[in-house]
C-alpha positions in Angstrom: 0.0 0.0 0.0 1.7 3.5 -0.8 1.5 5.5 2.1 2.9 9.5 1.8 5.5 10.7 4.3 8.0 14.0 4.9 11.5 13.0 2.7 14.8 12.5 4.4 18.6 12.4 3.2 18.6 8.8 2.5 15.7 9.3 0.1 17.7 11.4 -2.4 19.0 8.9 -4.4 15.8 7.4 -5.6 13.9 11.1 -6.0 17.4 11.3 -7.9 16.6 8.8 -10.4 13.1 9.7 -10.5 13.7 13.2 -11.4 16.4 12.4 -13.9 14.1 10.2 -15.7 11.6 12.9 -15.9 14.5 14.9 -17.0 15.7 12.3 -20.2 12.7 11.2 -21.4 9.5 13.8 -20.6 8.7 17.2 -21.2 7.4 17.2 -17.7 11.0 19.5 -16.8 12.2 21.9 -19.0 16.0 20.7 -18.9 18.2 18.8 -20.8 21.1 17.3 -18.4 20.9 14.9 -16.1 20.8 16.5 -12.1 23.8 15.1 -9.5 23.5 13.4 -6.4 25.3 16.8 -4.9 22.5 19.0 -6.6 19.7 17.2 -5.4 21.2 17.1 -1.5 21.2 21.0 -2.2 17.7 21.5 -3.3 16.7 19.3 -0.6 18.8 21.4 1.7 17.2 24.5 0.4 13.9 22.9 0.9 14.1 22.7 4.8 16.2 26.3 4.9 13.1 27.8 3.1 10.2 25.7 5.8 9.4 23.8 2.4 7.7 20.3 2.6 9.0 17.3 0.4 6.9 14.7 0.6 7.5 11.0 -1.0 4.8 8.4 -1.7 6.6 4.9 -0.6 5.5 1.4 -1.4 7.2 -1.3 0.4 9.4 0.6 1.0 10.3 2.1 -2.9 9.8 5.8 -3.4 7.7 5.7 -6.1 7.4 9.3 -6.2 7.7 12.9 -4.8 6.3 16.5 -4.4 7.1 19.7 -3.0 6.3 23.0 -2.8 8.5 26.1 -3.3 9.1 30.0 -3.8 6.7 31.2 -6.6 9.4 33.7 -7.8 12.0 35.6 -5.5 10.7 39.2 -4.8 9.3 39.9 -1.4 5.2 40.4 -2.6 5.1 37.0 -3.8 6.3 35.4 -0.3 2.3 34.0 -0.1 2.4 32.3 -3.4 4.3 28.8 -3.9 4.6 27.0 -6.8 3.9 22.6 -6.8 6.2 20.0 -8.4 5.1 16.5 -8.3 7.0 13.4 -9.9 6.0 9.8 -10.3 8.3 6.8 -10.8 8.0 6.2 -14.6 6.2 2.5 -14.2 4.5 3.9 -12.0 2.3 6.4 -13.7 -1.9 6.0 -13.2 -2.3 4.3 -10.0 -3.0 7.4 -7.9 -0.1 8.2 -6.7 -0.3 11.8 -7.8 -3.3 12.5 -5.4 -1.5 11.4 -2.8 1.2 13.5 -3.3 -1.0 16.7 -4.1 -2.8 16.9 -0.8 -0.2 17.2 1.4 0.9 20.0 -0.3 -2.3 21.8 -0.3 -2.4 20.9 3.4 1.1 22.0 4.4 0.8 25.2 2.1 -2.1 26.4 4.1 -0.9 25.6 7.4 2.1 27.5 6.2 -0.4 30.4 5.4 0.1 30.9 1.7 -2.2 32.6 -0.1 -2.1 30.2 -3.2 -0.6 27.3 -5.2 0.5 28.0 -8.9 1.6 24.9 -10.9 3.4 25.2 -14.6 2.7 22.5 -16.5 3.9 21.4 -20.0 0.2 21.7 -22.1 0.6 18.4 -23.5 0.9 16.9 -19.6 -3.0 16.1 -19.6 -2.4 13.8 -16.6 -1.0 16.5 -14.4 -3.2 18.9 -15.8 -6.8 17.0 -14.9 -5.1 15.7 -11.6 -4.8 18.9 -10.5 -7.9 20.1 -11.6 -9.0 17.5 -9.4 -8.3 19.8 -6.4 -9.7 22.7 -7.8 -7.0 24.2 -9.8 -7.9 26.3 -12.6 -5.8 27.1 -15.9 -5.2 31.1 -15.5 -2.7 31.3 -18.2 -1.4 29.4 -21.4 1.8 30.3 -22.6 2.5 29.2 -26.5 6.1 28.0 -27.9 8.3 28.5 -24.0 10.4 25.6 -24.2 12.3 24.0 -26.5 12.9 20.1 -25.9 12.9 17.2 -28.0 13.4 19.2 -31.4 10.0 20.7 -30.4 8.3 24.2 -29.3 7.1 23.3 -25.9 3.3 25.2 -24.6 3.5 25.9 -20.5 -0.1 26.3 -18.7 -0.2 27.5 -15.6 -2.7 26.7 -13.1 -3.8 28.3 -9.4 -5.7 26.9 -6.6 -6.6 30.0 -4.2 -6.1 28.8 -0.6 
């Protein structure tokens, strides 16, 4: 049974290979390159400096995936806004596990008193994009031909739940 839980250190290798396989082989991040072990210890570490969550859903035992929550952008006025990431383990995709890692977030956001929840998500991502619908996020704004990736134009919606 996957059960959701707060991440620790010795989960950063398999949110490592989760998030690299996201990187090689979706449009789901908009980079090319493969992350390090040392890069992902220090987004972790900037997590917890910052009060952000980062959550993993665990089956015996497996991360099968992970979410957080984060600065929206950097200047002071945004400080209530976060912005969402969730990933799910590649054969792992359609069994849930994405609404289990989206309410925590919700939850934790609030308690953190943030005013609301933006997620930018690639426009061919239906998955992500009628989860979070799901929780009552709406699409507020579609941006046409932002990323470049797999010799294509990439299209970025963004959508907000308001807390």
């Amino acid at each position: 049974m996957v059960q959701t839980r707060l991440a620790v250190l010795d989960d950063l290798p398999q949110l490592l290979d989760i998030y690299n396989d996201v990187i090689l082989h979706t449009t789901a991040v908009y980079d090319y390159e493969p992350h390090t072990l040392e890069m992902r210890r220090q987004w972790f570490e900037t997590k917890q400096q910052q009060g952000f969550p980062v959550f993993v859903a665990e089956d015996d035992g497996v991360v099968v995936g992970f979410s957080s929550i984060g600065p929206f952008r950097a200047w002071a006025a945004y400080k209530y806004t976060v912005e969402n990431s969730i990933y799910v383990k590649a054969d792992c995709k359609g069994k849930g596990i994405g609404k289990i890692l989206l309410q925590p977030l919700i939850e934790a956001s609030k308690t953190l008193g943030m005013h609301t929840i933006v997620a930018g998500i690639d426009a061919s991502n239906t998955a992500s994009i009628n989860l979070h619908k799901q929780f009552g996020f709406t699409e507020v704004a579609y941006f046409k031909q932002v990323g470049y990736k797999f010799d294509r134009w990439l299209d970025l919606v963004f959508l907000q739940l308001m807390l």
